[in-house]
C-alpha positions in Angstrom: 80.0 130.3 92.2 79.2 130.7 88.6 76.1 131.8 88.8 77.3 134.4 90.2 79.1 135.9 87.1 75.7 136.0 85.6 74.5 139.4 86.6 76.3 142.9 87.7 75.5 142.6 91.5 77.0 139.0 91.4 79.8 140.2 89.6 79.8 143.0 92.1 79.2 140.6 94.7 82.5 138.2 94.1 84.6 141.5 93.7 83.6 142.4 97.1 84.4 139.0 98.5 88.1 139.5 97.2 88.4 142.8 98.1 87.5 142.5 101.4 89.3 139.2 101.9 93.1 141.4 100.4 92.4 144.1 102.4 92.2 141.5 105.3 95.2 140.2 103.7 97.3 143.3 104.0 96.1 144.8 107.4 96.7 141.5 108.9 99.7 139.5 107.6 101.4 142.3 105.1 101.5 145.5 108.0 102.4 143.1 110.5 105.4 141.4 108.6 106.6 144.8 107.4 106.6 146.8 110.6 107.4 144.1 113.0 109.8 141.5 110.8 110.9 144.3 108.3 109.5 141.9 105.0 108.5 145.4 102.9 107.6 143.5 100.0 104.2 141.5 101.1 103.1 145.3 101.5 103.8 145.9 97.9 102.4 142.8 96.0 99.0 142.7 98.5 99.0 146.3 98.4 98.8 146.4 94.4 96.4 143.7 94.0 94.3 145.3 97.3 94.0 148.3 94.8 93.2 146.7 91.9 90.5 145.0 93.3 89.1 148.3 95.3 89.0 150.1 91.4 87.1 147.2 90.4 84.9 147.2 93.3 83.8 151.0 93.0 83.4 151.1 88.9 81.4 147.9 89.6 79.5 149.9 92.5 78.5 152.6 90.3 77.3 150.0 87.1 74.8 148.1 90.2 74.0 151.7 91.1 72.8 152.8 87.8 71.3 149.1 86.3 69.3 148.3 90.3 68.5 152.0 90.7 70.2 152.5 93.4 69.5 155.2 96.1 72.3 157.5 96.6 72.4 156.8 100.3 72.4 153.0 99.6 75.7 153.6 97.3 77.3 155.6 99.5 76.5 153.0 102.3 78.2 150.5 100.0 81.2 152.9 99.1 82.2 153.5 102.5 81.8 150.5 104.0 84.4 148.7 102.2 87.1 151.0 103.9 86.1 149.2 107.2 87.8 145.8 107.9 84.9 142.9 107.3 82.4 145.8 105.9 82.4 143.7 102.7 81.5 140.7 104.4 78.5 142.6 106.4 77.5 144.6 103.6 77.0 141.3 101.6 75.0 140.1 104.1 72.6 142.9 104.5 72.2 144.5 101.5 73.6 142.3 98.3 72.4 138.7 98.9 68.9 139.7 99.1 69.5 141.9 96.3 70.5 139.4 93.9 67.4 136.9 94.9 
């Protein structure tokens, strides 16, 4: 895991783990418990952090862009797949891991 900290894409890499894994968080436990058990407040602590992380994500999306140079096509790819639910998870898988080795 700390080897991963080593470079931008790794960096890039970890952020993309977390954001995919709160956005996860607050499609599938936050919505649910405020719409169907009225608990607001999940929504707004998940929801922050979920944002947080996504700013983090796409500044680190453009520094990988610009160091790796990055197609445009392969950073829009990248940019619009992390509004999908598991997109992070996929777009690790077929176009960061290799990346990094």
């Amino acid at each position: 895991m700390l080897s991963l900290l080593r470079s931008t894409i790794g960096r890039f890499r970890l952020i993309a783990l977390a954001e995919g894994i709160s956005f996860l968080i607050l499609l599938f436990i936050a919505m649910p418990l405020k719409y169907i058990w009225d608990q607001p407040l999940f929504v707004r602590y998940f929801g922050s952090v979920h944002g947080l992380l996504f700013v983090l994500y796409i500044l680190l999306l453009a520094l990988c862009t610009i160091e790796y140079r990055w197609s445009f096509k392969k950073a829009l790819i990248l940019g619009l797949i992390s509004i999908i639910p598991f997109g992070n998870f996929y777009a690790d898988k077929k176009y960061l891991r290799e990346e990094q080795q």
